[in-house]
C-alpha positions as CSV (number, residue, x, y, z in Angstrom):
1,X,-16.9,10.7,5.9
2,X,-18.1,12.9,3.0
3,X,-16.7,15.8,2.2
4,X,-13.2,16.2,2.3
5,X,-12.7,20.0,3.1
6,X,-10.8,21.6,5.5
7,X,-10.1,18.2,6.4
8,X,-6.6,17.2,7.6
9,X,-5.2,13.7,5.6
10,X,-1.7,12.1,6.2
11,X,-0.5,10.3,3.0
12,X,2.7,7.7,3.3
13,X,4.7,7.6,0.0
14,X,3.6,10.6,-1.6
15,X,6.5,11.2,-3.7
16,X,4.8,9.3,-6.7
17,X,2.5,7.0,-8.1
18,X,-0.9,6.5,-5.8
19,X,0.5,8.3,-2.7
20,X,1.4,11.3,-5.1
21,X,-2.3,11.0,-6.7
22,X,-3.6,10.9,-3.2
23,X,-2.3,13.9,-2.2
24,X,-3.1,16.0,-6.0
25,X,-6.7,14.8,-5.4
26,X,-7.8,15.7,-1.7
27,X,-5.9,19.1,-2.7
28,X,-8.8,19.2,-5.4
29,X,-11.7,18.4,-2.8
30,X,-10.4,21.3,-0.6
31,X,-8.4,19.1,2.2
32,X,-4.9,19.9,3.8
33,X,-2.5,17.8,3.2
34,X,0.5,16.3,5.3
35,X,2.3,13.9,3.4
36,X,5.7,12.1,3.7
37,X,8.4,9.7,1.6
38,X,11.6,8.7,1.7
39,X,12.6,10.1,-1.2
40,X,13.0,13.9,-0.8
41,X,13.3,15.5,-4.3
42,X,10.2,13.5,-5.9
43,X,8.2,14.5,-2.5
44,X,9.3,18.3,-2.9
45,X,7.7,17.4,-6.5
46,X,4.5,16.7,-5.4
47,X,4.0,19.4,-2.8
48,X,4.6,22.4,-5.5
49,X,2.3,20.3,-7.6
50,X,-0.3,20.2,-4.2
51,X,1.1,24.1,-3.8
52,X,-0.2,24.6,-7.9
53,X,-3.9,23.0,-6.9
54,X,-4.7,24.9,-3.5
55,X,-3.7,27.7,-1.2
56,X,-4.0,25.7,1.6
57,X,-1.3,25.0,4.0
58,X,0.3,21.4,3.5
59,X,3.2,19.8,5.3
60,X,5.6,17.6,3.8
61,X,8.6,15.6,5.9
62,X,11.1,13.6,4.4
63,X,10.4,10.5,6.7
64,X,12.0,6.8,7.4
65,X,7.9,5.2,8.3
66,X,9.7,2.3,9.7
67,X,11.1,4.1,12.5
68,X,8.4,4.3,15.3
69,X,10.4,7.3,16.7
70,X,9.9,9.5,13.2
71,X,6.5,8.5,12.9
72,X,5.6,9.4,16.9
73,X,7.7,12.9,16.2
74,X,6.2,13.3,12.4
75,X,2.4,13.0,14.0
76,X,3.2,15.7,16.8
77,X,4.1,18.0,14.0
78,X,1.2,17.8,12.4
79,X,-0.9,18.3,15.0
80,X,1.1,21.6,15.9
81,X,1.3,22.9,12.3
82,X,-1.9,21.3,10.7
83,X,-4.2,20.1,13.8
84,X,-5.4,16.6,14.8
85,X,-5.6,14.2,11.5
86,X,-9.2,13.3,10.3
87,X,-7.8,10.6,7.3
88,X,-4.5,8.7,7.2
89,X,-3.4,6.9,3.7
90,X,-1.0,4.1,5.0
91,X,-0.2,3.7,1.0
92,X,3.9,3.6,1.3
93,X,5.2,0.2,0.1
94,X,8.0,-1.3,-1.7
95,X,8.1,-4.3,-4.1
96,X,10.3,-6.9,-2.3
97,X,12.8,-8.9,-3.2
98,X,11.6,-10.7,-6.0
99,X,13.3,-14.3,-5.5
100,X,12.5,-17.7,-4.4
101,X,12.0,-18.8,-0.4
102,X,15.7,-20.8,-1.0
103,X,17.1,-17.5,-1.9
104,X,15.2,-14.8,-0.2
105,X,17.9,-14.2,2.4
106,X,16.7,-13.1,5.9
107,X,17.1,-9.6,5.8
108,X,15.0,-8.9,2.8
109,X,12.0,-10.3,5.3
110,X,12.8,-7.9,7.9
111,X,13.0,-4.9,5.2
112,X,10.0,-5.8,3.2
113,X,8.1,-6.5,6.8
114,X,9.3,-3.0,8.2
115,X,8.3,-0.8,5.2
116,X,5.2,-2.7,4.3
117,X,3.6,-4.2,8.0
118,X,5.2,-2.3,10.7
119,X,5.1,0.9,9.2
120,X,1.5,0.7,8.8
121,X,1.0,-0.1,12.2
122,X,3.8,3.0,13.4
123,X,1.7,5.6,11.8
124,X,-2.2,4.0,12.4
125,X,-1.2,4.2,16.1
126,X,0.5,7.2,15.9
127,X,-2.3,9.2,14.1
128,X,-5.5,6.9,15.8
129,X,-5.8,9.1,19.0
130,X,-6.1,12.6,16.7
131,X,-8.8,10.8,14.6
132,X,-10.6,9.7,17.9
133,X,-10.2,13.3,19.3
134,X,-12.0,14.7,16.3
135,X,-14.6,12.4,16.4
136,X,-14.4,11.6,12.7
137,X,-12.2,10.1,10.8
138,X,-10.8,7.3,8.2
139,X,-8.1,5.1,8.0
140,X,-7.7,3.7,4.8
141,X,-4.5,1.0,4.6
142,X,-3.0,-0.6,1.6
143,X,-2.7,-4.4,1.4
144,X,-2.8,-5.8,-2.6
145,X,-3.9,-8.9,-4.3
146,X,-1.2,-10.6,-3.3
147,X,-2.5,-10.0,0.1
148,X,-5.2,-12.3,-0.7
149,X,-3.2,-15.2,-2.0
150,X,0.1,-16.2,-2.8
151,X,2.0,-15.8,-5.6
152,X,5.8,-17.7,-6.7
153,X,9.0,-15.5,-6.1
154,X,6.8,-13.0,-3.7
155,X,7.2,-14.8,-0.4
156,X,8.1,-11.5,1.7
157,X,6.0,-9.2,-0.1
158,X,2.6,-11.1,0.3
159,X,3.5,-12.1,3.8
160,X,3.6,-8.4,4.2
161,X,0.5,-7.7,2.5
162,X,-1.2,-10.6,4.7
163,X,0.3,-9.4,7.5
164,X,-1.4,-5.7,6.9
165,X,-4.6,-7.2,5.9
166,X,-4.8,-9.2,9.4
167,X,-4.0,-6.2,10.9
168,X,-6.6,-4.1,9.7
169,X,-9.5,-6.4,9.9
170,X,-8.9,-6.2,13.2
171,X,-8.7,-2.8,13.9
172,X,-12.1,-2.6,11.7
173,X,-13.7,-4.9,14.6
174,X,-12.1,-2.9,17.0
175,X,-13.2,0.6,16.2
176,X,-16.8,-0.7,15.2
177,X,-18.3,1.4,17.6
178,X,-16.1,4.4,17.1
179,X,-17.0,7.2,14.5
180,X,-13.8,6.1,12.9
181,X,-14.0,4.0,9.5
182,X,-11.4,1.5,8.5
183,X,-10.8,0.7,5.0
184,X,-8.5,-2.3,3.2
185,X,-7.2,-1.4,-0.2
186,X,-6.1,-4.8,-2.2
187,X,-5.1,-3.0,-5.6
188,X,-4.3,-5.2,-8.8
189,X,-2.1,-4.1,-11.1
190,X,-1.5,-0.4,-10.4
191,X,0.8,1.4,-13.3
192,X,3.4,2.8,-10.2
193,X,7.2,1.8,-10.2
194,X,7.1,-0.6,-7.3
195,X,8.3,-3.1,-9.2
196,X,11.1,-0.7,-11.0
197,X,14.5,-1.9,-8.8
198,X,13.4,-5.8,-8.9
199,X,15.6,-7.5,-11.6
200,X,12.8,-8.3,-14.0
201,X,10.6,-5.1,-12.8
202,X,10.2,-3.6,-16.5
203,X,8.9,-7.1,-17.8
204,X,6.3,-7.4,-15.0
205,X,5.4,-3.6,-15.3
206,X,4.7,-4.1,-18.8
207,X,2.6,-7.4,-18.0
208,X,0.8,-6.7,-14.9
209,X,0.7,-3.0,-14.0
210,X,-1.9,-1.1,-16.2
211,X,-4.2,0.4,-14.2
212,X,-4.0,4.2,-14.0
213,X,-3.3,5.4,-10.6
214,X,-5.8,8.1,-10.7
215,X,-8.4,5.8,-11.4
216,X,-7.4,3.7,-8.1
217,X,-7.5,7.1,-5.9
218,X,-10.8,7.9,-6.8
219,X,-11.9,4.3,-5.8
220,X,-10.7,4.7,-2.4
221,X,-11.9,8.0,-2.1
222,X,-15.6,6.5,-3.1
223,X,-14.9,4.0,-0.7
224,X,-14.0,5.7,2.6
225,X,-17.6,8.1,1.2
226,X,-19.9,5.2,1.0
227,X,-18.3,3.2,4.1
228,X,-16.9,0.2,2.1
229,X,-14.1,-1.5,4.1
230,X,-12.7,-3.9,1.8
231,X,-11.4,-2.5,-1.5
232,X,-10.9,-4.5,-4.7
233,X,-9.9,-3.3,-7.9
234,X,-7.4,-2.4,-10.7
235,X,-5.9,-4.8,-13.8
236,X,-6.7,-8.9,-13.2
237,X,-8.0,-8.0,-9.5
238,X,-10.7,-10.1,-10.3
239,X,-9.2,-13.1,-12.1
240,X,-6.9,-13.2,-8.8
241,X,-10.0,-12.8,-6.3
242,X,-11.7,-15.5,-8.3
243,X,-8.7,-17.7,-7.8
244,X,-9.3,-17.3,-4.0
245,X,-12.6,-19.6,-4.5
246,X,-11.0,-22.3,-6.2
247,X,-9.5,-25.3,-4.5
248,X,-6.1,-24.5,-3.1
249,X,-4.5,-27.0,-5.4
250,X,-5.9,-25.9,-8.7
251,X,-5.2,-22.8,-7.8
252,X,-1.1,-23.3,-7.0
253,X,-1.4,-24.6,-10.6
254,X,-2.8,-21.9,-12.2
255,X,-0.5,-19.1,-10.8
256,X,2.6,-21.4,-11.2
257,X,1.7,-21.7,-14.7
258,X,0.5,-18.5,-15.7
259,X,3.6,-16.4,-13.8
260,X,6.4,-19.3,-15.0
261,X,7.5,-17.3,-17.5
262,X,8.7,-14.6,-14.5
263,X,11.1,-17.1,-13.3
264,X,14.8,-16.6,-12.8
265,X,16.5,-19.8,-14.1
266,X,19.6,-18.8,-12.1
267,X,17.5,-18.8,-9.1
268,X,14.9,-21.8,-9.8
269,X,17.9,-24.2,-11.6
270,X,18.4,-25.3,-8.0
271,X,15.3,-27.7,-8.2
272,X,16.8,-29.0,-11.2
273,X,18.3,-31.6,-9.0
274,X,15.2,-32.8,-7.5
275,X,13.2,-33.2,-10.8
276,X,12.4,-36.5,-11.4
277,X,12.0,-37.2,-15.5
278,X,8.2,-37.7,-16.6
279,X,7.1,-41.4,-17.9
């Protein structure tokens, strides 16, 4: 796909950071606009700032992507009030729980699983058979880095970000010989407040989250224009996909060492136990 205009594109967590760049930059290239977030008074943000860039007609829902009901009722409404989706932006993600396997409990999994994984999968399926009607159309969803290794107090946010890149290297075999293009995002360190609730979130934002937001829409938007399918980019995304090269070993070594300084002793002091003193 190459021109964006008059097109119709869905965008998940719109109400700031990439999802809200997302929707401020297909405004700019002519496109209508549904997009959606949990968070309703950022979201009314960005559609009088999509309402500022275009007279177009947009949609905006306040919208709970995990559930597979509001996503089936969400996608009827845009068809009704917009028309049949040509691009969906499966960018809405949260951060996780920031803590070790030992004290991750259970339901963090399930909540990082449902907004990251299956609420990818709620709207792709939801929105697929409009892009398949129109005979055109992208569908561009958001792993990270850490969906290409793993990283030390991150257990349920990368097994979400595996989870969506097995998922949609999949679907790109599956809709090879469809007119629509899928598209993997892994994004490095994105300047967005994912991180912000996560109890040493302003320490790793400062560290690790630089890259301007703009910059990363535009690199999709490139993408899903030239036909690239995977997607990597943004601060130490290629230190991290180097590390994928390297022996699995040296590489557990390198991240341990480079993110110790992240740790909670609270939460690590456990092992303490199990430390055996060094000849």
């Amino acid at each position: 796909m190459k021109d964006f205009t008059g097109k119709i594109v869905v965008i998940t967590g719109a109400a700031s950071g990439m999802g809200r760049e997302y929707a401020l930059e297909f405004a700019r290239l002519g496109a209508i606009v549904a997009i959606t977030d949990v968070n309703g008074e950022q979201l009314a943000e960005t559609q009088r700032m999509v309402q500022g860039i275009t007279s177009a007609k947009s949609l905006s829902e306040v919208l709970d992507i995990g559930s597979e009901e509001g996503v089936a009722a969400f996608a009827d409404k845009v068809k009704r009030q917009l028309g049949n989706a040509h691009v969906i932006i499966n960018n809405a993600g949260i951060g996780g729980g920031g803590a070790p396997v030992w004290v991750q409990n259970n339901a963090q999994y399930r909540t990082t699983m449902q907004v990251n994984f299956f609420a990818v999968v709620n709207i792709t399926k939801a929105f697929l058979p409009q892009l398949l009607t129109n005979q055109e159309g992208a569908v561009v969803n958001v792993s990270s880095v850490f969906g290409l290794l793993g990283t030390p107090g991150t257990s349920d946010y990368c097994a979400s970000k595996f989870a969506v890149r097995g998922f949609t290297e999949s679907l790109m075999v599956e809709l090879a010989d469809t007119p629509v293009s899928v598209h993997l995002v892994h994004p490095g360190g994105i300047k967005t407040n994912i991180a912000k609730h996560s109890k040493n979130g302003a320490e790793f934002e400062e560290k690790y989250l630089k890259t301007d937001p703009l910059f990363a829409v535009r690199e999709v938007i490139k993408g899903i224009r030239s036909g690239k399918q995977r997607m990597i980019f943004g601060y130490q995304s290629s230190l991290l996909r180097f590390l994928t090269l390297l022996p699995l070993k040296l590489r557990n070594r390198i991240l341990h060492r480079e993110m110790s300084a992240m740790r909670d002793p609270e939460h690590y002091g456990v092992l303490d136990q199990y430390s055996s003193p060094r000849s």
